[in-house]
C-alpha positions in Angstrom: 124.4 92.8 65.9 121.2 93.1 63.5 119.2 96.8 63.7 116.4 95.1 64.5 118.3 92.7 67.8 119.6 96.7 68.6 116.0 97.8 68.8 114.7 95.0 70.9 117.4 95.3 73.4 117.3 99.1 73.6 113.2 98.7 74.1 114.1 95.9 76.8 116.5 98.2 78.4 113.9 101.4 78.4 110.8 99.1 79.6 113.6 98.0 82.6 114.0 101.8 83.4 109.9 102.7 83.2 109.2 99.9 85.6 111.7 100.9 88.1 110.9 105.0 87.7 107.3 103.9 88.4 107.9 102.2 91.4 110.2 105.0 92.6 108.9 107.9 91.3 105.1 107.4 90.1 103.9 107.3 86.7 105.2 110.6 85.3 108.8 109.3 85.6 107.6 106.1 84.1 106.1 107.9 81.0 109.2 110.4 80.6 111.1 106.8 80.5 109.3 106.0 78.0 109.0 108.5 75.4 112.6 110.0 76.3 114.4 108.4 73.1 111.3 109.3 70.9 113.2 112.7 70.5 116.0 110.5 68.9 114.2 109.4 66.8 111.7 112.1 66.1 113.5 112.7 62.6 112.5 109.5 61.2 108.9 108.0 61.4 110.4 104.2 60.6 112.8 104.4 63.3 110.2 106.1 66.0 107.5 103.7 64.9 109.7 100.7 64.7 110.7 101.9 68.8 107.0 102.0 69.9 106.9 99.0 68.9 109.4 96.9 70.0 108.5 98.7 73.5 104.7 97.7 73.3 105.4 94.6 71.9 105.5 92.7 74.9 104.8 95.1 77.6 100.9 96.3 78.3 101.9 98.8 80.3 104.1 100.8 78.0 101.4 100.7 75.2 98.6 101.6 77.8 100.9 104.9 78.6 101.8 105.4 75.3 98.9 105.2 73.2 95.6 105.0 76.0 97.0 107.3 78.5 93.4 109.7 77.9 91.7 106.6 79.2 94.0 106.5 82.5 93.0 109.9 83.4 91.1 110.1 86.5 88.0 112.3 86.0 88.5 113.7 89.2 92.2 115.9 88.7 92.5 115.0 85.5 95.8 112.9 86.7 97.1 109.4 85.7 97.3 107.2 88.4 97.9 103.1 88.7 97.4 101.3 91.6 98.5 97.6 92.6 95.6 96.2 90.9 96.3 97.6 87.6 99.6 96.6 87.8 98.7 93.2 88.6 96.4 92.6 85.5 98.7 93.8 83.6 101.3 90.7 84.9 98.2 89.0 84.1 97.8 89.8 80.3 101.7 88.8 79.6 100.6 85.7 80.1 99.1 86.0 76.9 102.3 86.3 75.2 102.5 82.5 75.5 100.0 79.9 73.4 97.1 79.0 75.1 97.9 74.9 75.5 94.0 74.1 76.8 91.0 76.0 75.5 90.2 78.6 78.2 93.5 79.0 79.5 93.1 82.3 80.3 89.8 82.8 81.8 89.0 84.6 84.8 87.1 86.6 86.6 88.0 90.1 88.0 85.3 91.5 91.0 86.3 95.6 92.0 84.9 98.0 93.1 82.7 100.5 90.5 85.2 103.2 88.8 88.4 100.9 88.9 89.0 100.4 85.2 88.4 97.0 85.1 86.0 97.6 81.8 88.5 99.7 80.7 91.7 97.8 81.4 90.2 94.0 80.5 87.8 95.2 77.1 89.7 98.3 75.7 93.7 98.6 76.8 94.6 95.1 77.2 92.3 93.2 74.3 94.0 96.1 71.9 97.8 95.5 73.1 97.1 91.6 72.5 95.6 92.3 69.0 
């Protein structure tokens, strides 16, 4: 098996274990998940880079809590917290991973309440984890 087939399994494998520590344990256990074999590869810039992304690559969620987890934080306790609706847009945006096949495929229109990160989420997280 190729390095690179290695990596992508291993970052399937870790993306498996965030999800499921999120739904059991919150997103602390999701985020420890995730950057638990970073000390691996801590040593070697190539190899931690070429992790991040082979986790982000097709997972919005992993590169929201690796690399916008400031823009999670609620101003209020200074926690991160997800609720359903942030998981569901971002079930929504791996849709994107597929070619559009009809020019606005993937409009839509999201109505929430003020302070839900839908400005956030939909113009900042999700448009950069696409680019």
């Amino acid at each position: 098996m190729s390095a690179e087939r290695r990596v992508e399994r291993q970052a399937r494998e870790v993306v498996r274990r965030m999800r499921k520590a999120l739904r059991r344990e919150g997103v602390g256990a999701a985020f420890a998940e995730l950057v638990r074999p970073l000390g691996v590869v801590a040593h070697d810039p190539d190899a931690a880079a070429e992790y991040r992304r082979a986790v982000t690559r097709d997972d919005p969620l992993a590169f929201a809590l690796l690399y916008a987890r400031h823009h999670l934080r609620s101003s209020a306790d200074d926690r991160v917290t997800l609720s359903e609706v942030h998981l569901a847009w971002v079930e929504a945006a791996r849709d994107w991973l597929e070619p559009a096949v009809e020019p606005y495929a993937y409009r839509r229109a999201e109505v929430a309440p003020r302070e839900t990160g839908k400005s956030t989420w939909w113009f900042l997280i999700l448009p950069l984890w696409a680019a």
